[in-house]
C-alpha positions in Angstrom: 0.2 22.3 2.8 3.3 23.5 0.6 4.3 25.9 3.4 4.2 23.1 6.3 6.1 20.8 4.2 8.7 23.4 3.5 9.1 24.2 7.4 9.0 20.0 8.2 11.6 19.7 5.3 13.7 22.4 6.7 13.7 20.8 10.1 14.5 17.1 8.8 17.5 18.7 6.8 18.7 20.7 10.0 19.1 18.0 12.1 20.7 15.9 9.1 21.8 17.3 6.2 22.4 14.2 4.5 18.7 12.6 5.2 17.0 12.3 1.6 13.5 13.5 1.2 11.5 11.4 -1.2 8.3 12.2 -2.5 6.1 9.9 -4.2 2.0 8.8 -4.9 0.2 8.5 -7.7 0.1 12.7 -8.0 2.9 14.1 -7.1 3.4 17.9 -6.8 6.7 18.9 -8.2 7.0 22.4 -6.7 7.9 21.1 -3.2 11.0 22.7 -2.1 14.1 20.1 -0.3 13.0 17.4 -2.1 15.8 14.7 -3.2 14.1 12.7 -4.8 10.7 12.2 -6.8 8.9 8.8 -6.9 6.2 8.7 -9.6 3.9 5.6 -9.4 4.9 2.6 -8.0 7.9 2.9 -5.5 9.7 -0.4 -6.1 10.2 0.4 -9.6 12.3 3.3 -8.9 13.8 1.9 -5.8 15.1 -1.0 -8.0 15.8 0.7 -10.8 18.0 3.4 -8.6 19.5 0.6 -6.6 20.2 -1.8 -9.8 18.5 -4.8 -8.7 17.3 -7.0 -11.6 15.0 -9.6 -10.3 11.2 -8.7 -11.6 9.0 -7.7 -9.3 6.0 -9.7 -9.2 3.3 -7.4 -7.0 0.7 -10.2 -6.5 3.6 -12.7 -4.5 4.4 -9.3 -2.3 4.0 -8.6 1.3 5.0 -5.8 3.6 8.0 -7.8 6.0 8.1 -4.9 8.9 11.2 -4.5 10.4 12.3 -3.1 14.3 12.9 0.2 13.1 9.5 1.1 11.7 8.2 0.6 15.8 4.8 -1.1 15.3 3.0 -1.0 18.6 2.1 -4.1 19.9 -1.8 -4.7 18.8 -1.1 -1.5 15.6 -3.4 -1.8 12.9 -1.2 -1.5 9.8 -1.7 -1.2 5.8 -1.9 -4.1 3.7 -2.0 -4.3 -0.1 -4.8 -6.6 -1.3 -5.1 -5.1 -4.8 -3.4 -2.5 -7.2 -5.7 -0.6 -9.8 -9.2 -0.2 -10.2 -11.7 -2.1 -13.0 -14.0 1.1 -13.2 -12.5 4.0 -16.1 -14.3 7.0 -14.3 -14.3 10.1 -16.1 -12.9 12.1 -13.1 -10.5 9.7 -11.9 -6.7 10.7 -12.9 -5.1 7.7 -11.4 -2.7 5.3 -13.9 -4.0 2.1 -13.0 -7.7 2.2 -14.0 -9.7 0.1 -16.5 -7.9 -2.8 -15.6 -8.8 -6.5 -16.3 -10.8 -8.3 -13.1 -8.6 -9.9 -11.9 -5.3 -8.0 -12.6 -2.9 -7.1 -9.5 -5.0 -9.0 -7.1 -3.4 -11.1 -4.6 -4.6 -14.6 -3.8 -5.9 -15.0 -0.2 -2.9 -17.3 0.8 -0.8 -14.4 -0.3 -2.4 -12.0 2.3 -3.1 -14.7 4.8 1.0 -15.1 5.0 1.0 -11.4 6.1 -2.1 -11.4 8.5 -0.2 -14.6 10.5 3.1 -12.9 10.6 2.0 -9.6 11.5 -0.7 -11.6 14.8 2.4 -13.4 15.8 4.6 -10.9 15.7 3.1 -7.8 17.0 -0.3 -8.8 17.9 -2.1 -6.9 15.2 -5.9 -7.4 14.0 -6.6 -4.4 12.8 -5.8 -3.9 9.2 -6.5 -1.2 6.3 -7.2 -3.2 3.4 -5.4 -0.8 0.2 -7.3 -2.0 -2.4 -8.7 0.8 -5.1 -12.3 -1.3 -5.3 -12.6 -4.0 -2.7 -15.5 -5.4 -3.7 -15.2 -5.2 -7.7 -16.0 -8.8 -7.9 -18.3 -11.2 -6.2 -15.6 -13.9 -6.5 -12.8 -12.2 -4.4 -14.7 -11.0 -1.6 -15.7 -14.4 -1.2 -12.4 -15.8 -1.4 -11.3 -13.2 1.0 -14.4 -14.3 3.3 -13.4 -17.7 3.7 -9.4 -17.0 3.8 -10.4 -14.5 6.7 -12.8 -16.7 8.8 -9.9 -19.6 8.2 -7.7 -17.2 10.6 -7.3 -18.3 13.9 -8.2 -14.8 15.4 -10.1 -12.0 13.7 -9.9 -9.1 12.1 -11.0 -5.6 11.8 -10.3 -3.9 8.6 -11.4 -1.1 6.4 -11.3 -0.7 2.7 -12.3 1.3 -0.2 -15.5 -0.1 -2.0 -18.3 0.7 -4.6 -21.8 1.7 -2.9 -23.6 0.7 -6.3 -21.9 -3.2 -6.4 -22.8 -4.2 -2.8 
């Protein structure tokens, strides 16, 4: 709620004064109180645009590199971006990246397999939540997914977002 962000906020701010609160998401709400900064949409637009970096960012050659300081547990089940946007232009859905082209902001299995391999060898993990707006919008990438997955030499649990009426 508004109020237990306010008291978290407070807290943050009273230990360190000069830790920045960013907010961010798809729908933000702008009438949070201590906030330094507000992140509308994609993050690493902002972030390079507020720390002047120039190279494009190219989503579908992205992976999350986790570093010491964010303490993953050995064995955590962590996010991983699969996909960004949704095919489908549901009347009730508010979201930016919808109606999208099959195949838009998908990355390819190697991509993702990368990830999966660093993240086993380096803390263990199988356990993944696959961020992807409509998993299973095509026949051809959960396929592709299939095989890259059954190629691993360990498996995986994951859970995802997908359309009751398309399986």
């Amino acid at each position: 709620s508004i109020d237990d962000f306010d008291t978290i906020t407070r807290s943050i701010k009273a230990i360190n004064k000069n830790c920045k609160i960013v907010v961010g998401g798809a729908k933000i709400r702008y009438d949070m109180k201590n906030v330094d900064h507000w992140v509308p949409g994609e993050g690493e637009n902002f972030i390079r645009k507020m720390f002047n970096v120039k190279e494009k960012f190219d989503f579908t050659s992205s992976t999350i590199k986790w570093h010491n300081s964010d303490h993953i547990f050995k064995a955590e089940h962590l996010p991983i971006e699969i996909a960004r946007g949704c095919i489908f232009k549901c009347s009730f859905c508010s979201y930016n990246l919808i109606g999208k082209k099959r195949g838009d902001y998908v990355k390819s299995p190697n991509v993702v397999k990368e990830e999966l391999l660093r993240n086993y060898n380096e803390y263990g993990t199988t356990g993944y939540m696959f961020c992807d707006d409509t998993y299973n919008d095509t026949v051809n990438k959960v396929k592709e997914y299939h095989d890259m997955i059954d190629s691993l030499p360990f498996k995986i649990d994951f859970s995802t977002y997908m359309r009751l009426d398309l399986i």
